[in-house]
Rosetta silent file (secondary structure, phi, psi, omega in degrees, C-alpha in Angstrom):
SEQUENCE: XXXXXXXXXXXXXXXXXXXXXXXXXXXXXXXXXXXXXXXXXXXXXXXXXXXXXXXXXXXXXXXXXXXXXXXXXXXXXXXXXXXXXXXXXXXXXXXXXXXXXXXXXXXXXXXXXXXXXXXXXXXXXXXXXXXXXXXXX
SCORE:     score description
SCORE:     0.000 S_00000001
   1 L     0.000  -31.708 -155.341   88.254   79.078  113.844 S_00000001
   2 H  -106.581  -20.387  168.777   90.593   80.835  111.158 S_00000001
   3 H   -72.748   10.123 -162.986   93.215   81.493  114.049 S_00000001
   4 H  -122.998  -30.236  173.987   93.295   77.758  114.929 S_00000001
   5 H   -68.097  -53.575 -167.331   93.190   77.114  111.128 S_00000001
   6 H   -74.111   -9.857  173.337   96.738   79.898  110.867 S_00000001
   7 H   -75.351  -68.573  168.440   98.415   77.774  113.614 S_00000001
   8 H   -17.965  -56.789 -135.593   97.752   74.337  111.781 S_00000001
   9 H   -81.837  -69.773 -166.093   98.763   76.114  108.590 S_00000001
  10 H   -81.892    0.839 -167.424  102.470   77.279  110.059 S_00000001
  11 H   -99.270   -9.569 -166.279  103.061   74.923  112.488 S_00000001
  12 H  -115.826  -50.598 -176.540  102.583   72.548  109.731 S_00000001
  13 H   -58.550  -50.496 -175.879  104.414   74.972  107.155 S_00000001
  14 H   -72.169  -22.308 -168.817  107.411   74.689  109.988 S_00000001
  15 H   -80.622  -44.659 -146.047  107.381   71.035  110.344 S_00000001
  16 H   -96.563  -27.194 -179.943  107.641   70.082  106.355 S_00000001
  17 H   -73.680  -34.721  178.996  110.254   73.303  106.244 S_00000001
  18 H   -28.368  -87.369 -170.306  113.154   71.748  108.905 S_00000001
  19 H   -23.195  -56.564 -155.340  114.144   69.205  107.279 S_00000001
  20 H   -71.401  -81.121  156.958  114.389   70.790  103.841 S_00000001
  21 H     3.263  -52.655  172.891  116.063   74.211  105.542 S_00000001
  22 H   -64.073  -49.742 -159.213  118.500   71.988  107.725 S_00000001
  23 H   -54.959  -31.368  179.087  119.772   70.582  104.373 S_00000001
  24 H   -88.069  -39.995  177.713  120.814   74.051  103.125 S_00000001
  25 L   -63.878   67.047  178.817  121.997   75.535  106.297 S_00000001
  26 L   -45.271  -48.763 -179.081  125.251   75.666  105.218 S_00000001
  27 L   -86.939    4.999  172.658  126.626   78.220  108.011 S_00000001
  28 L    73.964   27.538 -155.770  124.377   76.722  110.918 S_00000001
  29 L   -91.624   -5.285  172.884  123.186   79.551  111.596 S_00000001
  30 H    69.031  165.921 -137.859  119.513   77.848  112.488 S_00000001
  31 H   -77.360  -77.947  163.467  116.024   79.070  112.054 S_00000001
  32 H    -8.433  -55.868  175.067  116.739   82.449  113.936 S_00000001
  33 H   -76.952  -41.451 -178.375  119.740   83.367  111.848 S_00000001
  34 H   -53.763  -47.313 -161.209  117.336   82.036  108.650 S_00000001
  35 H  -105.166  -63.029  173.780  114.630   84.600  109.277 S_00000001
  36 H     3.249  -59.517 -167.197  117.403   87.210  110.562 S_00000001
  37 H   -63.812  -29.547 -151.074  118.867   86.743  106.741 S_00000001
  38 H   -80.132  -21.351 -172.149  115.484   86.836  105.238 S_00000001
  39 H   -97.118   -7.917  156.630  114.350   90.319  106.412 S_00000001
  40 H   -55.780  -69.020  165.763  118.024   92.086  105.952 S_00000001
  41 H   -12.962  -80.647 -165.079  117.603   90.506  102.664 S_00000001
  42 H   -72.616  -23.366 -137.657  114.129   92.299  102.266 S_00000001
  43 H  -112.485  -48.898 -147.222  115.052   95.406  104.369 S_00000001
  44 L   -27.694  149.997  -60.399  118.531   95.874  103.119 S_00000001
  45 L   -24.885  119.760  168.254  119.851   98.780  104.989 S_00000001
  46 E  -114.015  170.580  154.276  118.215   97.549  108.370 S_00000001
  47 L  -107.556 -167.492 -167.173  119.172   98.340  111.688 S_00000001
  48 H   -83.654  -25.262 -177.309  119.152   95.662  114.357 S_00000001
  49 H   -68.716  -54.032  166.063  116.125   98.066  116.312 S_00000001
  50 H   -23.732  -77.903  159.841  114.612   97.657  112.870 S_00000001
  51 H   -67.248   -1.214  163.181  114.740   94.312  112.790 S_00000001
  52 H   -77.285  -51.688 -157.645  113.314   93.496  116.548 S_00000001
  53 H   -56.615  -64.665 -153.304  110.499   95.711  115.932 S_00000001
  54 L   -72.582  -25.505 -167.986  109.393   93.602  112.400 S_00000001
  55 L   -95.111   32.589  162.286  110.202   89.822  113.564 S_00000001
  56 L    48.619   30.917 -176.940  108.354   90.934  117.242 S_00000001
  57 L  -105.403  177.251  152.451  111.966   89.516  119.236 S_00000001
  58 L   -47.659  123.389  168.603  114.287   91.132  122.103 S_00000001
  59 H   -36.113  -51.919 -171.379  116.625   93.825  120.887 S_00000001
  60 H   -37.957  -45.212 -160.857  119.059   91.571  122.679 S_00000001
  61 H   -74.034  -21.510 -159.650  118.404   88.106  121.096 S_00000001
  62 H   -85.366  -21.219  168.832  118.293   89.982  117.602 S_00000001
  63 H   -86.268  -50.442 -169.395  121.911   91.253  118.005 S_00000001
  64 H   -51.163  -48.230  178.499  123.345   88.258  119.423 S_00000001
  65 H   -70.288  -20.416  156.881  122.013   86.588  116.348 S_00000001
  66 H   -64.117  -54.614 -166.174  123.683   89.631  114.106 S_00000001
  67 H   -68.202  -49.823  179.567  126.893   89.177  115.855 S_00000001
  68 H   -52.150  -46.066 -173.262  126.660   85.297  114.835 S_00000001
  69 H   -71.159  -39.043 -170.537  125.764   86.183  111.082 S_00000001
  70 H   -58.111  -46.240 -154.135  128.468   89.153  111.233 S_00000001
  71 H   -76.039  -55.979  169.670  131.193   86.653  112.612 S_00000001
  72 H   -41.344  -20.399 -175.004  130.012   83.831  109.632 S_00000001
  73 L    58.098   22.930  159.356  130.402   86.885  107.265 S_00000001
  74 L   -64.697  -23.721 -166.276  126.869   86.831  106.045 S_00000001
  75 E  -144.987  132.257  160.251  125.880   90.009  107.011 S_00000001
  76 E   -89.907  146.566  171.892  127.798   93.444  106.722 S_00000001
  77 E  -137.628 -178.686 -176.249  127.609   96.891  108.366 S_00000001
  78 L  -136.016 -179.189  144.460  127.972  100.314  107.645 S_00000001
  79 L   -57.069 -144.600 -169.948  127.467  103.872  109.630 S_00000001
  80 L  -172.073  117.274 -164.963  124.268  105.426  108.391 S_00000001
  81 L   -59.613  -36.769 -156.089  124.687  108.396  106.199 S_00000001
  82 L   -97.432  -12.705 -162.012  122.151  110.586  108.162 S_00000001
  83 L  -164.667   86.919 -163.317  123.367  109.157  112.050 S_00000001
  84 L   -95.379   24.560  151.815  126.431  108.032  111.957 S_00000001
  85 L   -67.066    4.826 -144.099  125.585  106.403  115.777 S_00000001
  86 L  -123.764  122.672 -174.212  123.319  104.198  113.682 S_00000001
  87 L  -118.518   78.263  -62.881  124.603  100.942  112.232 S_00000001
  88 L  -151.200  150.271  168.537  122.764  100.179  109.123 S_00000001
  89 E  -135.014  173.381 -142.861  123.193   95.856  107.954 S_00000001
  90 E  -173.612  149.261  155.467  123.078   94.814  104.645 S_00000001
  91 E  -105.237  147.948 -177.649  123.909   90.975  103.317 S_00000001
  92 L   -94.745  177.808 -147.419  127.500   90.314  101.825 S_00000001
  93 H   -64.013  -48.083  153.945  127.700   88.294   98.909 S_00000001
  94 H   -20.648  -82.488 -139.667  128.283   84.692  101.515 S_00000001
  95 H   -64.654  -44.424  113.726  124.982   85.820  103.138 S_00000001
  96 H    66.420  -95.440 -177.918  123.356   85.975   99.435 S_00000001
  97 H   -48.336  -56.877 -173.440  123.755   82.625   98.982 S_00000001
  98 H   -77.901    5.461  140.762  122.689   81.349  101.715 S_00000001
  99 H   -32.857  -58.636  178.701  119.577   83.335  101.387 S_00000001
 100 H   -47.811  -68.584  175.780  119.253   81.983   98.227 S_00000001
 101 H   -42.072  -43.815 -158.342  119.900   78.516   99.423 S_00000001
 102 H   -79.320  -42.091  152.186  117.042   79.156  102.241 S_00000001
 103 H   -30.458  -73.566 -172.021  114.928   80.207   99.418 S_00000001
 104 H   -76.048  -25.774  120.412  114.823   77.516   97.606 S_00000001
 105 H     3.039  -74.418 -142.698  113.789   75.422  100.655 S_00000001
 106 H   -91.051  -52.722  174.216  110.717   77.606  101.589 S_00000001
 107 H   -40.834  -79.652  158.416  109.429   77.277   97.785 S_00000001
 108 H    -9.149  -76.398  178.784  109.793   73.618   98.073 S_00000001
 109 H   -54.302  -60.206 -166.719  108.117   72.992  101.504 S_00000001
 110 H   -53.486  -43.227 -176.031  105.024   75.649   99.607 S_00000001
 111 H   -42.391  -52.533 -165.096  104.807   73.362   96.455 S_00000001
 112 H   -43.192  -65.385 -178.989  105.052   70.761   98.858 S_00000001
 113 H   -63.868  -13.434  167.831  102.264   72.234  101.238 S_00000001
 114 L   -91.314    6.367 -137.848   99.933   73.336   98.250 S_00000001
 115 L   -77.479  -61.409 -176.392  100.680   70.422   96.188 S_00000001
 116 L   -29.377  -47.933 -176.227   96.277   69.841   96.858 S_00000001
 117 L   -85.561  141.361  160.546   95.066   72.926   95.360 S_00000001
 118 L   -49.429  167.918  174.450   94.821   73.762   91.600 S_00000001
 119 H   -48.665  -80.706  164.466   96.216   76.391   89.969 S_00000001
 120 H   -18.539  -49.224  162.660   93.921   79.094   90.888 S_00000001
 121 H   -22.409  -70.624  168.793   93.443   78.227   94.216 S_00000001
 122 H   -17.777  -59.207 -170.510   97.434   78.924   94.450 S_00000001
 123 H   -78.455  -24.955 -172.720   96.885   82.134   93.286 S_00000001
 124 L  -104.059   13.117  138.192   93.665   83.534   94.936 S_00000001
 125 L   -94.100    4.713 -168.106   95.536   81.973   97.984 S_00000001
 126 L   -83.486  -57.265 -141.223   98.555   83.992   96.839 S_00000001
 127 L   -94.855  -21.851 -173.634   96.829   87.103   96.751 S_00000001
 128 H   -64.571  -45.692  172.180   94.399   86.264  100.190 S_00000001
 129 H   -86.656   16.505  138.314   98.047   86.527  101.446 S_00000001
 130 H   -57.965  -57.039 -166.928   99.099   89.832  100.065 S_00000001
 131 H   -76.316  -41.539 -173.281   95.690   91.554  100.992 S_00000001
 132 L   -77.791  -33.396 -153.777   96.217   90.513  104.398 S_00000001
 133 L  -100.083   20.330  153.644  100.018   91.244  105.198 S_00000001
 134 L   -67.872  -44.732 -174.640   98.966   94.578  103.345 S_00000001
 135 L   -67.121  106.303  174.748   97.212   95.824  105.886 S_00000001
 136 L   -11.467  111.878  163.997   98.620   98.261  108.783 S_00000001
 137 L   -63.667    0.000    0.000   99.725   96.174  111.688 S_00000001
């Protein structure tokens, strides 16, 4: 039941997010490049092996979507002080923004999608969703 309830929930989350998300997407870079930005964003230094492993994709698809954000000039790289075979990403100042911009989107669509519960609710569904993505994978 509560995995059929967690589809509903993003599948639902994703529908009421397009729209808003497309609106923002200045640099095109599409839902892929969107959660690309959000965990360099969160990560910042990542590598791209990094970043397959945590979003669950293809090394492959995860560069090819680096090489798009690289070419848009969203995302920066460096060596890696310890390996300098190792290519460490980062967001420039461009990719920022549109983080930012993508941001204020996903708050939207949650107001949107939460709009039912009271305050508390919010919160002890805030924290239900902490406790879980807490936990060791």
């Amino acid at each position: 039941m509560v995995a059929l309830q967690l589809d509903r929930l993003m599948r639902r989350f994703h529908s009421d997010l397009h729209p808003r998300a497309e609106t923002v997407d200045i640099e095109r870079v599409g839902p892929i490049g969107g959660m690309l930005l959000f965990v360099i964003s969160e990560q910042s230094p990542i590598t791209a092996g990094e970043i397959a492993k945590h979003l669950g994709r293809d090394k492959s698809q995860v560069s090819r979507g680096i090489g798009l954000l690289m070419r848009k000039g969203l995302v920066d790289r460096a060596a890696d002080s310890d390996d300098a075979r190792r290519v460490q990403l980062c967001l420039s100042e461009a990719g920022a923004l549109q983080v930012a911009a993508f941001h204020g989107a996903l708050v939207e669509t949650t107001k949107s999608l939460l709009g039912g519960l009271t305050a508390d609710e919010q919160t002890t569904f805030s924290d239900l969703i902490g406790k879980v993505l807490e936990v060791d994978r």
